[in-house]
C-alpha positions as CSV (number, residue, x, y, z in Angstrom):
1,X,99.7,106.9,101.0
2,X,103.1,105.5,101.5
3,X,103.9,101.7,101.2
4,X,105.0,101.3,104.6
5,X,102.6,103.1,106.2
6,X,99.6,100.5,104.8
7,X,102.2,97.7,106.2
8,X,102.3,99.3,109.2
9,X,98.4,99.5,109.4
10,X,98.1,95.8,108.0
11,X,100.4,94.8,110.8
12,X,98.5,96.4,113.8
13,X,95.1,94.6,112.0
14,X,96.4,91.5,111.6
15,X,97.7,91.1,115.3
16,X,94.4,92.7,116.6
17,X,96.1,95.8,118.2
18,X,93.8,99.1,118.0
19,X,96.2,101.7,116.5
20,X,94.9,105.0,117.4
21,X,97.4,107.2,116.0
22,X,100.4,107.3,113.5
23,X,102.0,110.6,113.1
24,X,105.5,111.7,111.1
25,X,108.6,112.3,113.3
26,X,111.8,113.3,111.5
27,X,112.2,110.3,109.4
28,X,110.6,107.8,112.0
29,X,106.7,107.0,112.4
30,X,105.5,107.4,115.9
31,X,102.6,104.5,116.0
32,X,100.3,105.3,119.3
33,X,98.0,102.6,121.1
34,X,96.3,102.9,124.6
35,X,99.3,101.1,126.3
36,X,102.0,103.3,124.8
37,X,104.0,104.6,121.9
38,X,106.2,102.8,119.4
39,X,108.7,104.6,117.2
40,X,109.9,103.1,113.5
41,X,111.6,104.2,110.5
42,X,109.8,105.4,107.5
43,X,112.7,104.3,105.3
44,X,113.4,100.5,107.2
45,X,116.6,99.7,106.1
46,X,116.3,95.5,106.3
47,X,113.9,92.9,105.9
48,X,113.1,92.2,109.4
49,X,111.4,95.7,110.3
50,X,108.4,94.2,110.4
51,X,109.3,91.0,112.8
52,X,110.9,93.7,115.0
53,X,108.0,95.8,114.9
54,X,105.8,92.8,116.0
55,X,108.3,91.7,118.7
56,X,107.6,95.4,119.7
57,X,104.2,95.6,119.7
58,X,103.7,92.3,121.2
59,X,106.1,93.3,124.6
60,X,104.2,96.1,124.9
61,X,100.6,94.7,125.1
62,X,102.1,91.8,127.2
């Protein structure tokens, strides 16, 4: 299993959001939970992928 995909995972644990899905979409990870669907890269590029992705997931469960 890739790095960023157990980031990914830890992220959704650790903010107590039920991912029920993460599948592979041309160089991005398509993260699905009940509210909606989040798209990210599988590469990130900087060091604040995971704030954004929190910012993210956060505005969608609001």
């Amino acid at each position: 299993m890739k790095r960023i995909i157990r980031d990914y995972q830890k992220l959704c644990a650790a903010e107590s959001f039920d991912l029920l899905d993460m599948a592979p979409r041309g160089g991005h990870y398509a993260l699905q939970f009940e509210r909606g669907t989040i798209f990210c890269p599988s590469t990130p590029s900087d060091r604040r992928n995971m704030r954004n992705l929190r910012a993210s997931i956060r505005r969608l469960h609001a």
